[in-house]
PyMOL CGO cylinders between C-alpha atoms (Angstrom):
from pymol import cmd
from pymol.cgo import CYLINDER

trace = [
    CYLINDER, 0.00, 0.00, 0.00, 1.67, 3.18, -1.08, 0.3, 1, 1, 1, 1, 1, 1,
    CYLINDER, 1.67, 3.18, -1.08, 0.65, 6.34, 0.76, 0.3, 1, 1, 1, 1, 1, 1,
    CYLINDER, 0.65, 6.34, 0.76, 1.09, 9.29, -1.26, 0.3, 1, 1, 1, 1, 1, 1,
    CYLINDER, 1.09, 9.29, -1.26, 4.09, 11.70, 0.10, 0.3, 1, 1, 1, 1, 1, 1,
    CYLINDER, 4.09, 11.70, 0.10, 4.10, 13.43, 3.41, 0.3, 1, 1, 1, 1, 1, 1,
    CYLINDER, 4.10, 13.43, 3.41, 5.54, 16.78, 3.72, 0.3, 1, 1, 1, 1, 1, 1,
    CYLINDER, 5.54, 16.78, 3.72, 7.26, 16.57, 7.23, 0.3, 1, 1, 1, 1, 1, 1,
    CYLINDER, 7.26, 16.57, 7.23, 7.59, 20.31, 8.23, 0.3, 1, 1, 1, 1, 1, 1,
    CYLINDER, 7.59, 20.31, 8.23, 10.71, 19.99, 10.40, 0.3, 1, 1, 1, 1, 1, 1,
    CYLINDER, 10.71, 19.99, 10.40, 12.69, 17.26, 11.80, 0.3, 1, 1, 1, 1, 1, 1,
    CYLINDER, 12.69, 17.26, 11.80, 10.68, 13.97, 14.06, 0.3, 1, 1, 1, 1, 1, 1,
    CYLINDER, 10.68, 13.97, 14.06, 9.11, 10.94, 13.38, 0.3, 1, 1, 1, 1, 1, 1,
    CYLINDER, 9.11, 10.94, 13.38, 6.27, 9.68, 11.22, 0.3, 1, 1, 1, 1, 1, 1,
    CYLINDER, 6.27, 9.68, 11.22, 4.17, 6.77, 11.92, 0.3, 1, 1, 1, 1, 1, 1,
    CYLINDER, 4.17, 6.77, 11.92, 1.36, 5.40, 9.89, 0.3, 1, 1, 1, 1, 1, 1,
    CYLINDER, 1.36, 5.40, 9.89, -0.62, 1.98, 11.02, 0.3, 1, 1, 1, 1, 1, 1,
    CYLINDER, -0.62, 1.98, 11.02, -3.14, 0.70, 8.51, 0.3, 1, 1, 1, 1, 1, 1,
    CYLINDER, -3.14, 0.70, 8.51, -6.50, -0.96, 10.39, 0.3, 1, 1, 1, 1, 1, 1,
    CYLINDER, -6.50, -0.96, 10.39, -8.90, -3.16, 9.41, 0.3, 1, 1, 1, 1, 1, 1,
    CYLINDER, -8.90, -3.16, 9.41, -11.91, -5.40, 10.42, 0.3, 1, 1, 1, 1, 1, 1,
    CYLINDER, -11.91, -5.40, 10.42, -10.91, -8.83, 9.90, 0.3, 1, 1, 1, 1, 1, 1,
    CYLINDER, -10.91, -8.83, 9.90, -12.89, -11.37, 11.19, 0.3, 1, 1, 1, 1, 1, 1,
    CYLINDER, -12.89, -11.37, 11.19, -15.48, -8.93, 12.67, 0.3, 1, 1, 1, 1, 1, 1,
    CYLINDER, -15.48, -8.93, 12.67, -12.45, -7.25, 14.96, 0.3, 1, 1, 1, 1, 1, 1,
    CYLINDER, -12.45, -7.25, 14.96, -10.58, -4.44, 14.48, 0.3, 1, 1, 1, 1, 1, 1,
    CYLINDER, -10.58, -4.44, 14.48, -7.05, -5.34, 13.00, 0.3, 1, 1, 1, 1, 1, 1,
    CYLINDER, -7.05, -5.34, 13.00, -3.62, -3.84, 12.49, 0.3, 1, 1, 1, 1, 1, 1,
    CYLINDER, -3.62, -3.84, 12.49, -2.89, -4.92, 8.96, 0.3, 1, 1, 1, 1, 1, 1,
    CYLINDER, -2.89, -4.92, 8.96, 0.10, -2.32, 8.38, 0.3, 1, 1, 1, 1, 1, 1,
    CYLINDER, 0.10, -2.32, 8.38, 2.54, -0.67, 10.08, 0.3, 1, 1, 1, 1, 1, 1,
    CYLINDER, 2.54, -0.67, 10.08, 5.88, 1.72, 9.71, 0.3, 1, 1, 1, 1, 1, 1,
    CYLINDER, 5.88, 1.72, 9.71, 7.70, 3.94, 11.24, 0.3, 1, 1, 1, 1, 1, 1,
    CYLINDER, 7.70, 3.94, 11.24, 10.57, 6.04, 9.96, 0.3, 1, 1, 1, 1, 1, 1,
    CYLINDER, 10.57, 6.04, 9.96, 12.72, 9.68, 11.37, 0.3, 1, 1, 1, 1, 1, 1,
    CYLINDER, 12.72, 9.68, 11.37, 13.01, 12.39, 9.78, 0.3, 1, 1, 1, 1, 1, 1,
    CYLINDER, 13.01, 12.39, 9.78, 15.70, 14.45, 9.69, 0.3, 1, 1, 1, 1, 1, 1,
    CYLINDER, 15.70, 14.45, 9.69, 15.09, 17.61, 8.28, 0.3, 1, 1, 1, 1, 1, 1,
    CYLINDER, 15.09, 17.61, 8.28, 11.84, 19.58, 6.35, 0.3, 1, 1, 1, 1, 1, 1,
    CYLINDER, 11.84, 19.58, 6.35, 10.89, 17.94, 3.30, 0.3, 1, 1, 1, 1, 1, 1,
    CYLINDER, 10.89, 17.94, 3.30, 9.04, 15.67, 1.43, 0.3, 1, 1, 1, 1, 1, 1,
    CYLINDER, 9.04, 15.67, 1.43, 8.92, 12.00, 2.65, 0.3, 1, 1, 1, 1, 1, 1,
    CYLINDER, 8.92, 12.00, 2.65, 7.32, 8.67, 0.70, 0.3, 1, 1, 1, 1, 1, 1,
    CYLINDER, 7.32, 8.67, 0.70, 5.76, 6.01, 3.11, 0.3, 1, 1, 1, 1, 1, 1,
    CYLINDER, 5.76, 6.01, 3.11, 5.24, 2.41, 1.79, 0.3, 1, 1, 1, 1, 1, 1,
    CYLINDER, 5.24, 2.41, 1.79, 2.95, -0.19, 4.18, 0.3, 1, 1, 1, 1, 1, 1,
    CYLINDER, 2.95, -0.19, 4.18, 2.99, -3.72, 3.51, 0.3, 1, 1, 1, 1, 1, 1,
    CYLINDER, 2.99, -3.72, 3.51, 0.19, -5.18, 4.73, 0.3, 1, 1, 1, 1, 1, 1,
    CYLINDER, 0.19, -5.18, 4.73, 0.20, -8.72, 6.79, 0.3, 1, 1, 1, 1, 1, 1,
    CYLINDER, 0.20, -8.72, 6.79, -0.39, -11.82, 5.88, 0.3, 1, 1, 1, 1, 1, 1,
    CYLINDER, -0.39, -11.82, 5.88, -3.59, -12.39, 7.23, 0.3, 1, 1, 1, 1, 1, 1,
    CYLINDER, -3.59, -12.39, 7.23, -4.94, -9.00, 5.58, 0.3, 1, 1, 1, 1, 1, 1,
    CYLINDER, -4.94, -9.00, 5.58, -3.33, -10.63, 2.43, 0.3, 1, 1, 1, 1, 1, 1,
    CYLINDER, -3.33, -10.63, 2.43, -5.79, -14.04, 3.08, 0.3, 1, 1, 1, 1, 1, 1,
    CYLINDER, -5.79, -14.04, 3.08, -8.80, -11.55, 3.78, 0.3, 1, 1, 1, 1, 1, 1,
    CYLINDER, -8.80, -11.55, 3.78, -7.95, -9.58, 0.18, 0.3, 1, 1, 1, 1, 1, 1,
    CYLINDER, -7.95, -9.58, 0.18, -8.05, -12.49, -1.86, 0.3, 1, 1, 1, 1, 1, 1,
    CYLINDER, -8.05, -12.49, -1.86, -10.65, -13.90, -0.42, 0.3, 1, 1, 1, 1, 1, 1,
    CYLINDER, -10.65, -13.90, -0.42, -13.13, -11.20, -0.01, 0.3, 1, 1, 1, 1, 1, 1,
    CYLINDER, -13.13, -11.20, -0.01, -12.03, -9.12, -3.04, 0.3, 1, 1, 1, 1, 1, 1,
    CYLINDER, -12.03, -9.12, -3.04, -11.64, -5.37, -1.69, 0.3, 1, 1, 1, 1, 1, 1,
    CYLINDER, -11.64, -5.37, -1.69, -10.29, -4.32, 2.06, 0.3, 1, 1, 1, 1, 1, 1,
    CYLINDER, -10.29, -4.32, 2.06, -11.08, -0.99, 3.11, 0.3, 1, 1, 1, 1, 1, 1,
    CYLINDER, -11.08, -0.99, 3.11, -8.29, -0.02, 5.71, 0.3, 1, 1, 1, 1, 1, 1,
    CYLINDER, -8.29, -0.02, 5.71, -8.06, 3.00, 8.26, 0.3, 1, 1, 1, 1, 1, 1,
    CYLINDER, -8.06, 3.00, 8.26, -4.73, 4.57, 8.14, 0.3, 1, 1, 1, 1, 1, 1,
    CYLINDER, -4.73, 4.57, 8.14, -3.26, 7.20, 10.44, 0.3, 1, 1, 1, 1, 1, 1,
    CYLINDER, -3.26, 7.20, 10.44, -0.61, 8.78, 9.90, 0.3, 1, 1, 1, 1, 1, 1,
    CYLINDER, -0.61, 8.78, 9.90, 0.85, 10.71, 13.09, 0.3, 1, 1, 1, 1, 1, 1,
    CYLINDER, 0.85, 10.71, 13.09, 4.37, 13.25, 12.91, 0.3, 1, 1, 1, 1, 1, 1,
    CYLINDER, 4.37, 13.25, 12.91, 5.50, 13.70, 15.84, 0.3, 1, 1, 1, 1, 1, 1,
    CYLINDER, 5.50, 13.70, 15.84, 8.56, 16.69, 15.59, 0.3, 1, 1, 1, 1, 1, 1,
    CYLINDER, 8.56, 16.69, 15.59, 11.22, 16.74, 18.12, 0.3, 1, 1, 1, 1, 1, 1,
    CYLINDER, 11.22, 16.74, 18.12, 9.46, 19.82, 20.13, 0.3, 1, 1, 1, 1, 1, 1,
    CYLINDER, 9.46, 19.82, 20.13, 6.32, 20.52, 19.70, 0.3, 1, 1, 1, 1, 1, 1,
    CYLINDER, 6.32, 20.52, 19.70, 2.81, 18.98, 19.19, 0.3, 1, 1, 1, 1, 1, 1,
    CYLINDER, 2.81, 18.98, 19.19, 2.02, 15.90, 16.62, 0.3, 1, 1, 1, 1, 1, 1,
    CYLINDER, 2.02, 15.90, 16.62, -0.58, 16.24, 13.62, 0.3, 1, 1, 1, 1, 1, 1,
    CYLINDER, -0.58, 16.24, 13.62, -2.38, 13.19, 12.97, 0.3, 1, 1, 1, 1, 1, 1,
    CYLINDER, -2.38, 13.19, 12.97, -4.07, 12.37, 9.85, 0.3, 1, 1, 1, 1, 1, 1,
    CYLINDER, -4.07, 12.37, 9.85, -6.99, 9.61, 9.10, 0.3, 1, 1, 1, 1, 1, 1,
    CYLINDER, -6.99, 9.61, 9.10, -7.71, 8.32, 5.78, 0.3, 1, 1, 1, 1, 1, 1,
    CYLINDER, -7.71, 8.32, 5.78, -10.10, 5.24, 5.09, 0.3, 1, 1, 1, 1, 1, 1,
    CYLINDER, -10.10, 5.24, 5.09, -8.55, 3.45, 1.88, 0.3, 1, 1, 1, 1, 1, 1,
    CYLINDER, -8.55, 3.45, 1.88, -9.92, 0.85, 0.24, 0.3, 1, 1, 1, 1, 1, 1,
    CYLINDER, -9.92, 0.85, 0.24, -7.58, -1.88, -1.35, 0.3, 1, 1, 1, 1, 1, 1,
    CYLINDER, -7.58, -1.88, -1.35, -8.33, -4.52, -4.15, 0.3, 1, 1, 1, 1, 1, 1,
    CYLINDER, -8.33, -4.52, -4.15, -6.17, -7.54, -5.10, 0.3, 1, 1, 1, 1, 1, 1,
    CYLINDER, -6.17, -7.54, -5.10, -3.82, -7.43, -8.06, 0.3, 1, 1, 1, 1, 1, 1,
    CYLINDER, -3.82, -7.43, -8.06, -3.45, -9.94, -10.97, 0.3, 1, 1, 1, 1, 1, 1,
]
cmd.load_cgo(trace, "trace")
């Protein structure tokens, strides 16, 4: 799942988890993590799990939360939701 690029204002941390109801319960599907070091632009890729994978193929389409939250080194975070819906390839 690519997520389209984040422009980190100054230097932290991003962190985006991808959720999902699998099995009727809420599931983590996807989750990274990377540091910034300075202002810029900044390309996050999640690769979902393995039992998200199962659930794709099986039921055709996922739709999965994902937050992304930047957290600088001083300062408050920004968080951002967006509901993404995902679709098997091939």
């Amino acid at each position: 799942m690519d997520i389209s690029r984040y422009t980190a204002p100054r230097a932290g941390k991003i962190r985006a988890r991808g959720i999902a109801i699998l099995n009727n319960r809420l599931t983590q599907v996807a989750s990274v993590s990377r540091r910034v070091r300075h202002r810029g632009k900044v390309k996050i890729t999640l690769k979902i799990s393995a039992a998200a994978d199962r659930a794709l193929r099986s039921q055709g389409s996922l739709r999965v939360r994902v937050t992304l939250t930047f957290k600088p080194k001083h300062g408050r975070g920004k968080t951002f939701n967006r509901t993404v819906t995902l679709h098997p390839v091939g």
